[in-house]
C-alpha positions in Angstrom: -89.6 126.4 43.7 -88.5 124.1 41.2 -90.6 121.5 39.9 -90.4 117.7 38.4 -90.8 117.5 34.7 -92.9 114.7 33.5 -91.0 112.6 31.4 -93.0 111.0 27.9 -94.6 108.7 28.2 -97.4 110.4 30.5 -100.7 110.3 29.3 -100.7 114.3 30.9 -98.2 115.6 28.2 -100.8 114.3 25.2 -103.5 116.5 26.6 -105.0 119.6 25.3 -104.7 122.2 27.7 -107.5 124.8 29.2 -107.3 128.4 28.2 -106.5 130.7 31.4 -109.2 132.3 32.4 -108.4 134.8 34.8 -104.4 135.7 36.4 -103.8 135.0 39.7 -101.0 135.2 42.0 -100.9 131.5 42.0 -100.2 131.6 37.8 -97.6 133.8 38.5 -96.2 131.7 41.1 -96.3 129.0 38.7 -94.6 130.8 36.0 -92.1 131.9 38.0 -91.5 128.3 39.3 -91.5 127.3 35.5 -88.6 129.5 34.4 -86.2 128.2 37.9 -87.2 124.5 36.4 -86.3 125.7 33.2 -83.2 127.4 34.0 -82.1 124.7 36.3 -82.9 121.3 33.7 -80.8 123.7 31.6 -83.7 124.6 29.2 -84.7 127.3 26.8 -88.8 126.7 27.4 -91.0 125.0 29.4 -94.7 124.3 28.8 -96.9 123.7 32.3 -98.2 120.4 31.1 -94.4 119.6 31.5 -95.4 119.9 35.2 -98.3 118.1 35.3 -100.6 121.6 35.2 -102.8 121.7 31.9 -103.1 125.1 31.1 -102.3 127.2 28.4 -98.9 128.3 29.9 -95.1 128.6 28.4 -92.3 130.2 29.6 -88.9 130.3 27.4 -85.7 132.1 27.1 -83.5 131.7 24.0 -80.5 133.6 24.6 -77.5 131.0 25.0 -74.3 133.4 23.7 -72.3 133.5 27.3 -72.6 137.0 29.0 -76.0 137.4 27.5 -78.4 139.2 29.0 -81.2 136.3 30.0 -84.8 137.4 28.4 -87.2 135.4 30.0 -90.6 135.0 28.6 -93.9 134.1 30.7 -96.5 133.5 27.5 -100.6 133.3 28.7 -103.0 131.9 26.1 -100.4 132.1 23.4 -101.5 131.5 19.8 -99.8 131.5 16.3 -101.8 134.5 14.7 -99.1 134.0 11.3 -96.2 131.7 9.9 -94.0 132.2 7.3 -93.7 129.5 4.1 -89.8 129.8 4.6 -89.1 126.5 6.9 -86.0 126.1 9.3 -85.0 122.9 10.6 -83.6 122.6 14.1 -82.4 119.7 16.2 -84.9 119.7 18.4 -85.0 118.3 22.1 -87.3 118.1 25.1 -87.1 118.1 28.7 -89.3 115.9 28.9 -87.4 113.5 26.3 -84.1 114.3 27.7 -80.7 113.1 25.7 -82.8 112.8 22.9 -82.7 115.2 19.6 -83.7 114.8 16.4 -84.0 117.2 13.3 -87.4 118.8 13.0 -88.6 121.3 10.2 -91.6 124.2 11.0 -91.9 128.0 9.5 -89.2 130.0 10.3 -91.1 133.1 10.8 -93.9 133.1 14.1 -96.1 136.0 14.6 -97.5 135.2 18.3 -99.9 137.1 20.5 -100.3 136.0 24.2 -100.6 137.7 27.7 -98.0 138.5 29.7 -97.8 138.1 33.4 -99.4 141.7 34.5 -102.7 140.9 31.9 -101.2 143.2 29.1 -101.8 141.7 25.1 -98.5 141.2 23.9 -97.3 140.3 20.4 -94.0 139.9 18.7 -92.5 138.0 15.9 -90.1 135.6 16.2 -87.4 134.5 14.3 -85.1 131.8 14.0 -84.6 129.4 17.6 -87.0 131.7 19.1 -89.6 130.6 16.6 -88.7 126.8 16.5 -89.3 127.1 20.5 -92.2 129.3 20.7 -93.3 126.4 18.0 -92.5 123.4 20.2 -93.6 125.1 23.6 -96.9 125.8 21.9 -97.2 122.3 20.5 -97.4 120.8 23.9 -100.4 123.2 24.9 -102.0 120.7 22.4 -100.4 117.7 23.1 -97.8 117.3 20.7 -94.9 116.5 21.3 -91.7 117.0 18.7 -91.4 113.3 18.4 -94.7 113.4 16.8 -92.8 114.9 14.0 -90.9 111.5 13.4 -91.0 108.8 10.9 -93.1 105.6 13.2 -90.3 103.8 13.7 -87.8 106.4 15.2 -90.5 107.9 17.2 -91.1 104.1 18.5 -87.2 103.8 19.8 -87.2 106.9 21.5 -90.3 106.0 23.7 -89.0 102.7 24.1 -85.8 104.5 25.5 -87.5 106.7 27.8 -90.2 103.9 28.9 -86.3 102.6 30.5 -85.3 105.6 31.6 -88.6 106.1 33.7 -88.1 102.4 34.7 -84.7 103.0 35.9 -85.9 106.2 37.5 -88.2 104.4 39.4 -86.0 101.3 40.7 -83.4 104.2 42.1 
């Protein structure tokens, strides 16, 4: 079932979210939910705070080449366990800031461990996109968003934008 994503600003996307405790059918409902929103916005990751749910949950899929074979991602609890001094820097967007991008710099390199959707400990490295949204999708586990990134004054125009948006949402 697809889901509404929040869009900033909602106090809900600045919070810190609550480790998982225990899987449950309903958390793989959710996550399964997560990746049709994701698909569907069209994203490559989706964090459940996103949704309005506040716990440590991501779900991504970076493969864009056409005729790719999709690799969705459900990510429990993940953490950054190692990052590389080499930085990349990505134009970076959000679903929940949509039509707005702007150039953010992190490592380039991500070693991540988290728990996939059966309970098993998974870790991988990631390189690249995958890293810069691992990154990002992480980030708003702990209520960051990439805005936060931003010189004051650019970070101020894109609220102010999507404080209209959400107005003009609302009126419609």
């Amino acid at each position: 079932m697809k889901r509404n994503i929040l869009i900033h600003p909602d106090p809900r996307l600045k919070k810190v979210c609550a480790p998982v405790a225990d899987l449950s059918d309903e958390l793989r409902k959710l996550a399964d939910d997560m990746l049709e929103t994701m698909y569907d916005a069209p994203g490559i990751g989706l964090a459940a705070p996103q949704i309005g749910v506040l716990d440590r949950l991501i779900v991504m899929d970076c493969v864009k080449e056409e005729g790719g074979t999709p690799r969705p991602l459900v990510m429990i609890n993940p953490e950054v366990i190692a990052s590389s001094d080499e930085t990349n820097v990505y134009e970076e967007g959000c679903l929940s800031i949509p039509e707005q991008f702007a150039e953010v710099t992190r490592p380039k390199v991500v070693d991540v461990t988290w728990m996939d959707r059966d309970g098993n400990l998974q870790q991988e490295t990631f390189d690249g996109l995958w890293a810069t949204c691992v990154q990002h999708e992480i980030d708003h586990l702990n209520g960051k968003l990439f805005i936060d990134y931003l010189k004051p004054l650019k970070r101020q125009m894109i609220t102010r934008k999507m404080q209209k948006l959400k107005r003009e949402q609302a009126r419609a």
